[in-house]
N, CA, C and O of each residue as an XYZ file, in Angstrom:
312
protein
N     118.123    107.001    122.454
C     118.896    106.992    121.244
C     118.105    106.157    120.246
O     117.621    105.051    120.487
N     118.029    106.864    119.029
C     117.059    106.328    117.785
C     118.114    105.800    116.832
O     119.000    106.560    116.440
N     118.035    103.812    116.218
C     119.027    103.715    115.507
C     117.993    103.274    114.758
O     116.869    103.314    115.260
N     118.146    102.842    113.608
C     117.561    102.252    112.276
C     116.303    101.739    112.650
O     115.915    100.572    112.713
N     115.365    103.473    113.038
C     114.297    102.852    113.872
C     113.547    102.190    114.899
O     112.337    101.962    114.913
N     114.667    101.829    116.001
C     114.578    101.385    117.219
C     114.763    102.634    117.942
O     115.102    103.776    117.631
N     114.350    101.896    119.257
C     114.522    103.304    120.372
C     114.814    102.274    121.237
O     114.208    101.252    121.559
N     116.280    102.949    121.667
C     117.275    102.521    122.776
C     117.478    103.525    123.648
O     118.080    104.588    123.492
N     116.711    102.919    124.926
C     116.987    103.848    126.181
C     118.166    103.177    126.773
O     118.485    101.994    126.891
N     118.882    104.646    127.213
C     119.934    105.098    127.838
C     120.133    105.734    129.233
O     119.875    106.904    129.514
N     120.677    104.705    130.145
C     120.489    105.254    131.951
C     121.949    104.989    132.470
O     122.776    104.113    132.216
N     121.942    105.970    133.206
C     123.686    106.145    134.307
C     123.141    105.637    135.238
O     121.978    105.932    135.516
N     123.771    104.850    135.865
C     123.062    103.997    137.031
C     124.312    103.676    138.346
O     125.455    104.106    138.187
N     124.041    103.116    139.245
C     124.819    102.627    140.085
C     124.375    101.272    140.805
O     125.087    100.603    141.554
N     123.013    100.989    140.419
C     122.537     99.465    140.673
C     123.018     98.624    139.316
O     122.312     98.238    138.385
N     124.578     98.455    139.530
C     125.223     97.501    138.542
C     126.054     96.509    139.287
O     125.741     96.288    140.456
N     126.949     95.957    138.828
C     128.164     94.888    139.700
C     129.301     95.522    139.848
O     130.110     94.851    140.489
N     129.791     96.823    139.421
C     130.777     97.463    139.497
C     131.108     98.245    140.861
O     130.276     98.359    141.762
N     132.055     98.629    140.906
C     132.038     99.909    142.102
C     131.905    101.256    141.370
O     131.882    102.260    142.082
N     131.809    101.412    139.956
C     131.466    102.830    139.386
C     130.389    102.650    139.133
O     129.759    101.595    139.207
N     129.957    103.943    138.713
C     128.818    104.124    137.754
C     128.821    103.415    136.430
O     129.896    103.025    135.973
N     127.879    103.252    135.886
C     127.525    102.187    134.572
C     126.712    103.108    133.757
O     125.851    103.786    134.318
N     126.925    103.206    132.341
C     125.885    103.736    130.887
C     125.699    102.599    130.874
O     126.608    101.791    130.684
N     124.103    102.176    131.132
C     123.435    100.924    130.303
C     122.492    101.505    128.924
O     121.872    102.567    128.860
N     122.588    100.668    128.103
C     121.540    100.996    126.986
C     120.612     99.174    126.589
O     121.096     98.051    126.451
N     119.510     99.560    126.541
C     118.709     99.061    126.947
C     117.780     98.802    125.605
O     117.865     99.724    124.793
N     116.860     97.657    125.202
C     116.048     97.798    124.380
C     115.063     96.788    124.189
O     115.370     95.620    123.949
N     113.525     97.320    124.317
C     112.623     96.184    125.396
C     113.098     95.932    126.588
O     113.255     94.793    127.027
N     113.348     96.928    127.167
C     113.735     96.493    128.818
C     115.117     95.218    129.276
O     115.398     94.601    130.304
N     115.817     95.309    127.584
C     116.351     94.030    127.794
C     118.010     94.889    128.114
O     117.983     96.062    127.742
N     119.145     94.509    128.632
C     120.167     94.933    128.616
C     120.892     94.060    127.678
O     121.089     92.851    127.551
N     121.360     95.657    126.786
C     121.927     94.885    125.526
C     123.803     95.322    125.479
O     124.593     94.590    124.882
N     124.219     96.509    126.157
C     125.067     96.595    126.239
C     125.716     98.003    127.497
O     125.208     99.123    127.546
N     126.630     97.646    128.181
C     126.780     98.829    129.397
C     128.039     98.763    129.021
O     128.646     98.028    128.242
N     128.619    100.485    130.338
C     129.784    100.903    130.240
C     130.072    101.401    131.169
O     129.676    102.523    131.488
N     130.980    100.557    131.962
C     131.383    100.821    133.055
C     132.274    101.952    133.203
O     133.378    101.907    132.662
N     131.782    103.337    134.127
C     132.380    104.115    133.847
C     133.464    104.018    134.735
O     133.091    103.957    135.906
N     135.016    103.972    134.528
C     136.075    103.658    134.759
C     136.473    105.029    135.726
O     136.673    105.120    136.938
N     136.493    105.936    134.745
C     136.850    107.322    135.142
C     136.776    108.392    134.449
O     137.531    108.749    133.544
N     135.403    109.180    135.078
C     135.015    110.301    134.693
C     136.770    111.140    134.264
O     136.898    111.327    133.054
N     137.939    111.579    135.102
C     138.774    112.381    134.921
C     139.804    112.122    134.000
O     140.592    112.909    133.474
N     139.645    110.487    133.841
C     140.547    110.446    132.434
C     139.674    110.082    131.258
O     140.003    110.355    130.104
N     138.846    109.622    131.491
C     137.837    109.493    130.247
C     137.836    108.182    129.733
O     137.800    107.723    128.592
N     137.893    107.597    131.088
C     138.145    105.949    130.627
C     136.668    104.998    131.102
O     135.998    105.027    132.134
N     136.537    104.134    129.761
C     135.268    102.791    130.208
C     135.309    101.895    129.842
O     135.668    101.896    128.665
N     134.978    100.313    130.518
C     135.001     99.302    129.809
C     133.938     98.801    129.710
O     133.239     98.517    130.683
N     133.615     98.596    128.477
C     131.867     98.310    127.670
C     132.081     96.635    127.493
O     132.934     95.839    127.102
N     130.809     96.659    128.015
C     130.548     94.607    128.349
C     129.046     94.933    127.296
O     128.301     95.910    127.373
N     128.953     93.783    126.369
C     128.458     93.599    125.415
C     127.351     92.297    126.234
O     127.810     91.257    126.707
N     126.235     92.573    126.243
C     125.412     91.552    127.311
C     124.827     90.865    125.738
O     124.653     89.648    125.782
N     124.592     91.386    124.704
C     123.868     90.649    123.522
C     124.867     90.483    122.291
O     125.676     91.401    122.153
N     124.911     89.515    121.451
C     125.580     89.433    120.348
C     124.796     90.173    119.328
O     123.645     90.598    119.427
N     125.680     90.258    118.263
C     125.046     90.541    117.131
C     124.879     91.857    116.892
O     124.743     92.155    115.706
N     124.857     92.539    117.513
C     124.545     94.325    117.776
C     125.353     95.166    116.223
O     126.527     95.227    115.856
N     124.354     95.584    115.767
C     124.785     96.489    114.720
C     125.769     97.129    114.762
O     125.795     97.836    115.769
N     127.150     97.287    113.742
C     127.720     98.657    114.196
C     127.350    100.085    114.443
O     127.992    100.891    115.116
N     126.185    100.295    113.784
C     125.566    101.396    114.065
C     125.396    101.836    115.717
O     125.738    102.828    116.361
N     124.927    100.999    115.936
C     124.304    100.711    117.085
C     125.612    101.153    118.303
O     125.775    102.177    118.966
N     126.239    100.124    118.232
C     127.839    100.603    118.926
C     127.865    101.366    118.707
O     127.348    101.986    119.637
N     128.259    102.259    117.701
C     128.996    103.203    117.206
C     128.213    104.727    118.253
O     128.851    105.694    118.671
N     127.084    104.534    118.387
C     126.060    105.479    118.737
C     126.476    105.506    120.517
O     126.867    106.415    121.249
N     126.190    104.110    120.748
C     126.703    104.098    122.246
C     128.044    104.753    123.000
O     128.174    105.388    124.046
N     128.879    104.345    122.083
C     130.447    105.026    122.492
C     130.385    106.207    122.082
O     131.330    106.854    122.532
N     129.652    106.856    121.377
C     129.510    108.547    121.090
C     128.555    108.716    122.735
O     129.264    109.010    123.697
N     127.408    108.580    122.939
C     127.078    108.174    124.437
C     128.007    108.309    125.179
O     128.159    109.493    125.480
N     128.818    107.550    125.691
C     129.753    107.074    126.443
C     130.331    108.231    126.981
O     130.233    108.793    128.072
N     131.152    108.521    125.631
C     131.973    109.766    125.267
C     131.645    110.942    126.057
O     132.306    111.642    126.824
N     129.821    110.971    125.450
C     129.027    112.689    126.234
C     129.016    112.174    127.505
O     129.899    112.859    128.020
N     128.776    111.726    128.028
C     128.587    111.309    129.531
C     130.119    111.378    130.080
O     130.180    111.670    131.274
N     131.152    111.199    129.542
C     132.275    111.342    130.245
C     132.705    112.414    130.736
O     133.128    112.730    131.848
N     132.544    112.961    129.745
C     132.843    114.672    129.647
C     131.848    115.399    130.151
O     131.935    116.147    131.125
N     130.674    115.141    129.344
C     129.561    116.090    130.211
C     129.054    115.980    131.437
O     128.720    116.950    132.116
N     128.943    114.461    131.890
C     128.459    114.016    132.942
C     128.795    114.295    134.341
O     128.096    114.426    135.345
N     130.580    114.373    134.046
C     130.967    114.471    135.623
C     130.872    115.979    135.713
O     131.182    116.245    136.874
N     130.670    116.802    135.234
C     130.682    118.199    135.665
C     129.639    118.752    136.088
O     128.603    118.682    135.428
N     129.699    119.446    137.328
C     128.431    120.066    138.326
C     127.993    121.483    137.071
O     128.473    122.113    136.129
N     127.024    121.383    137.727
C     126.577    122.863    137.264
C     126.524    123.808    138.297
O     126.192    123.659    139.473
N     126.928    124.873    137.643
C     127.185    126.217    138.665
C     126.139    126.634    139.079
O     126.118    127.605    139.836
């Protein structure tokens, strides 16, 4: 994900502290903010903010993220 010229990588992971899956987004290798995915079937996550200061842009981009991965993510392909 490209915000005001940065490039923020974006990984679904399961090497997190949770018992779900996690959206981390990442920038310089640094963890700047994840989202614990709660539940793919209701479309629920709770996003832990690891850095202050974070643009709204920036958020704003992640929870659109979030969002596609909820929906798109849990579904197999035929």
């Amino acid at each position: 994900m490209e915000i005001e010229g940065r490039k923020y990588t974006l990984v679904v992971t399961s090497a997190n502290d949770f018992d779900t899956l996690s959206l981390e987004c990442t920038l310089d290798n640094e963890l700047i903010i994840e989202a614990e995915l709660v539940s793919y079937k209701e479309n629920q996550a709770k996003i832990h903010f690891h850095k202050s200061g974070l643009s709204l842009k920036v958020v704003e981009a992640f929870i659109n993220e979030v969002n596609k991965e909820l929906i798109h993510g849990g579904q197999k392909n035929s």
